[in-house]
GUFIKE-380306 format. One record per residue (C-alpha): z, x, y; chain. Coordinates in nm, 3 decimals, decimal comma. Example, Ala and Ser with C-alpha at 12.3 -4.5 7.8 and 13.67 -1.06 7.14 Angstrom:
BEGIN
+---------+---------+---------+-------+
:      up :    east :   north : chain :
+---------+---------+---------+-------+
:   0,780 :   1,230 :  -0,450 :     A :
:   0,714 :   1,367 :  -0,106 :     A :
+---------+---------+---------+-------+
% end
This chain:
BEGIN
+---------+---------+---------+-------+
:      up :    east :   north : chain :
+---------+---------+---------+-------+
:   0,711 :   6,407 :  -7,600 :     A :
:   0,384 :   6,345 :  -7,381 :     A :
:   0,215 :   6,689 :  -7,246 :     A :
:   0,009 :   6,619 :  -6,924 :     A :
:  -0,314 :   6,784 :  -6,919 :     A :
:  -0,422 :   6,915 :  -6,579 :     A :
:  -0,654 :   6,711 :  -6,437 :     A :
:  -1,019 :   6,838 :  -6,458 :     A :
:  -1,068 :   6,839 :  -6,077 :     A :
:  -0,763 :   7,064 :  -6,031 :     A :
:  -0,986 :   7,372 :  -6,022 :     A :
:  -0,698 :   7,680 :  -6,019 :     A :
:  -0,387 :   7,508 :  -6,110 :     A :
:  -0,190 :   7,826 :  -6,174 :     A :
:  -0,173 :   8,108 :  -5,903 :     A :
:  -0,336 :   8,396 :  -6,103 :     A :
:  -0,477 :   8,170 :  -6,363 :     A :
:  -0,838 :   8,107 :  -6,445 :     A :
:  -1,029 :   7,840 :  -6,569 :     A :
:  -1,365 :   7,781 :  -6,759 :     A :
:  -1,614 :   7,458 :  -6,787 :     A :
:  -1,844 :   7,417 :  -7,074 :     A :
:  -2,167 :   7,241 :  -7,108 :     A :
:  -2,282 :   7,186 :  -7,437 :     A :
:  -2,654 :   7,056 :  -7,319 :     A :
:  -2,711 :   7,352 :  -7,135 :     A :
:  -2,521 :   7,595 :  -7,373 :     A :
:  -2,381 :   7,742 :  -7,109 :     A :
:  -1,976 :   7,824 :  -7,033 :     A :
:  -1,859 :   7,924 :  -6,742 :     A :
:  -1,545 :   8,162 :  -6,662 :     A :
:  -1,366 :   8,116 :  -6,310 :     A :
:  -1,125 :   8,410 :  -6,226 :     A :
:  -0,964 :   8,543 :  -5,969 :     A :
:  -1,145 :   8,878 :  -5,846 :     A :
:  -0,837 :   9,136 :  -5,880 :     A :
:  -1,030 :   9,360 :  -5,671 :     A :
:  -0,909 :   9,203 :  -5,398 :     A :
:  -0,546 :   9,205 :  -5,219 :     A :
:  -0,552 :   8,852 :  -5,037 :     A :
:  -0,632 :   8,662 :  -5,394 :     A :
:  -0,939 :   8,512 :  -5,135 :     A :
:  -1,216 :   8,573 :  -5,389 :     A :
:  -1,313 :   8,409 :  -5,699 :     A :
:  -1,546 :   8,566 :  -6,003 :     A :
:  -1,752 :   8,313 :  -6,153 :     A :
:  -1,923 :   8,472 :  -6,490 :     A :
:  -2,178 :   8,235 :  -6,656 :     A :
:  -2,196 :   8,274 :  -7,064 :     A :
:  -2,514 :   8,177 :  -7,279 :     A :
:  -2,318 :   7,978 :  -7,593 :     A :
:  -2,514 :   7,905 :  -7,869 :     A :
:  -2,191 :   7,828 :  -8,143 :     A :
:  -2,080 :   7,994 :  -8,372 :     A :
:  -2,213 :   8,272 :  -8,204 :     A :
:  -1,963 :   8,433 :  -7,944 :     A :
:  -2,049 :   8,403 :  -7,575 :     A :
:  -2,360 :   8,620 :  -7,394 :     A :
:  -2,305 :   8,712 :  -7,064 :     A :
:  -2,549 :   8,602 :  -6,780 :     A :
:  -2,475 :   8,656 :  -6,484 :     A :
:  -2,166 :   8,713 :  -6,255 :     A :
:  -2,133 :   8,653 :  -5,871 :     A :
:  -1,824 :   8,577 :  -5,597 :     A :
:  -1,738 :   8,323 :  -5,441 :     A :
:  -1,437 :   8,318 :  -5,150 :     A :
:  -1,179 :   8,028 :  -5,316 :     A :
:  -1,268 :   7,752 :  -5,129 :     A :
:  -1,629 :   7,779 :  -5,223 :     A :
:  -1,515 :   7,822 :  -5,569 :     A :
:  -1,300 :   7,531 :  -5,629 :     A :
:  -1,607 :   7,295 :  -5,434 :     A :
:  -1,825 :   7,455 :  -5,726 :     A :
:  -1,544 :   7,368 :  -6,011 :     A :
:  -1,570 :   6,976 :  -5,870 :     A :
:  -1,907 :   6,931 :  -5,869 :     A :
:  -1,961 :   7,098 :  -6,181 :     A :
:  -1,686 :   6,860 :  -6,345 :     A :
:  -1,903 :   6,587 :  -6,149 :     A :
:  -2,223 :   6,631 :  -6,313 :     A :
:  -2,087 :   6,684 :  -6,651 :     A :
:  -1,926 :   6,982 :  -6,704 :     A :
:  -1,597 :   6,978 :  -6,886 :     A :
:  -1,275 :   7,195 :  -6,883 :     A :
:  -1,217 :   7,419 :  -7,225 :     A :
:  -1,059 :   7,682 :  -7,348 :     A :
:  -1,133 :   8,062 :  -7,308 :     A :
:  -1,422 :   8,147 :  -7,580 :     A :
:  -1,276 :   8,321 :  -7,862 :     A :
:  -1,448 :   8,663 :  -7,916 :     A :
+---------+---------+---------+-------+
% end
Protein backbone atom coordinates (compact mmCIF):
# COMPACT_ATOMS: atom_id res chain seq x y z
CA UNK A 1 0.00 0.00 0.00
CA UNK A 2 1.23 3.58 -1.27
CA UNK A 3 1.37 6.35 1.69
CA UNK A 4 1.04 9.92 0.19
CA UNK A 5 3.35 12.32 1.60
CA UNK A 6 1.95 15.82 2.08
CA UNK A 7 3.06 17.92 -0.35
CA UNK A 8 5.91 20.32 0.72
CA UNK A 9 3.91 23.49 -0.12
CA UNK A 10 1.05 22.38 2.15
CA UNK A 11 2.44 24.48 5.00
CA UNK A 12 -0.11 23.32 8.16
CA UNK A 13 -1.80 20.34 6.86
CA UNK A 14 -3.22 19.27 10.21
CA UNK A 15 -5.30 21.77 12.38
CA UNK A 16 -3.06 21.88 15.53
CA UNK A 17 -0.14 20.36 13.81
CA UNK A 18 3.24 21.87 13.16
CA UNK A 19 5.74 21.59 10.73
CA UNK A 20 9.59 22.16 10.37
CA UNK A 21 12.00 22.86 7.14
CA UNK A 22 15.61 22.05 7.23
CA UNK A 23 18.50 23.47 5.40
CA UNK A 24 21.49 21.61 5.51
CA UNK A 25 23.76 24.56 3.78
CA UNK A 26 22.78 26.90 6.23
CA UNK A 27 22.57 24.43 9.22
CA UNK A 28 19.69 25.82 10.16
CA UNK A 29 16.01 24.02 11.03
CA UNK A 30 13.19 25.68 11.44
CA UNK A 31 10.02 24.79 13.77
CA UNK A 32 6.48 26.22 12.66
CA UNK A 33 3.82 25.94 15.48
CA UNK A 34 0.85 27.13 16.31
CA UNK A 35 1.17 29.87 19.20
CA UNK A 36 -1.25 28.21 21.96
CA UNK A 37 -1.26 31.45 23.59
CA UNK A 38 -3.76 32.43 21.53
CA UNK A 39 -7.69 31.49 21.37
CA UNK A 40 -8.45 32.17 17.53
CA UNK A 41 -5.43 29.61 16.41
CA UNK A 42 -4.52 33.18 14.21
CA UNK A 43 -0.84 33.13 15.19
CA UNK A 44 1.99 31.08 14.22
CA UNK A 45 5.55 30.58 16.27
CA UNK A 46 8.32 30.22 14.01
CA UNK A 47 11.60 29.10 16.19
CA UNK A 48 14.83 28.96 14.10
CA UNK A 49 17.48 26.09 15.36
CA UNK A 50 21.38 26.27 14.70
CA UNK A 51 22.01 22.28 13.55
CA UNK A 52 25.31 21.29 13.32
CA UNK A 53 24.59 17.04 13.36
CA UNK A 54 25.00 14.96 15.53
CA UNK A 55 24.72 17.63 17.80
CA UNK A 56 21.01 18.34 18.95
CA UNK A 57 19.41 21.59 17.81
CA UNK A 58 20.49 25.35 19.35
CA UNK A 59 17.92 27.67 19.56
CA UNK A 60 18.15 31.11 17.73
CA UNK A 61 15.68 32.98 17.65
CA UNK A 62 11.79 32.88 17.89
CA UNK A 63 9.20 35.44 16.50
CA UNK A 64 5.17 35.40 15.34
CA UNK A 65 3.77 35.51 12.57
CA UNK A 66 -0.38 35.79 12.07
CA UNK A 67 -1.08 32.33 9.75
CA UNK A 68 -1.30 33.73 6.60
CA UNK A 69 2.06 35.35 6.86
CA UNK A 70 3.30 32.12 8.10
CA UNK A 71 2.27 29.72 5.51
CA UNK A 72 3.66 32.63 2.62
CA UNK A 73 7.02 32.13 4.69
CA UNK A 74 6.70 28.05 4.61
CA UNK A 75 6.39 28.48 0.48
CA UNK A 76 9.04 30.51 -0.16
CA UNK A 77 11.25 28.85 2.11
CA UNK A 78 10.36 25.40 0.31
CA UNK A 79 11.08 27.68 -2.90
CA UNK A 80 14.54 28.55 -2.30
CA UNK A 81 15.55 25.26 -0.97
CA UNK A 82 14.35 24.46 2.14
CA UNK A 83 12.94 21.02 2.68
CA UNK A 84 10.21 19.47 4.98
CA UNK A 85 11.68 16.99 7.93
CA UNK A 86 10.98 15.61 10.85
CA UNK A 87 10.95 17.15 14.43
CA UNK A 88 14.81 17.10 15.69
CA UNK A 89 15.27 14.42 18.08
CA UNK A 90 16.62 15.79 21.43
Amino acid sequence: MLISCPSPFEAFDKPQGEGWLVNGDQQLVVQFKPDASTTHGQWVELRTYKWIRPQPPVPESRRRLTKPSASEAWKHMVKVGWRRCAPPVR
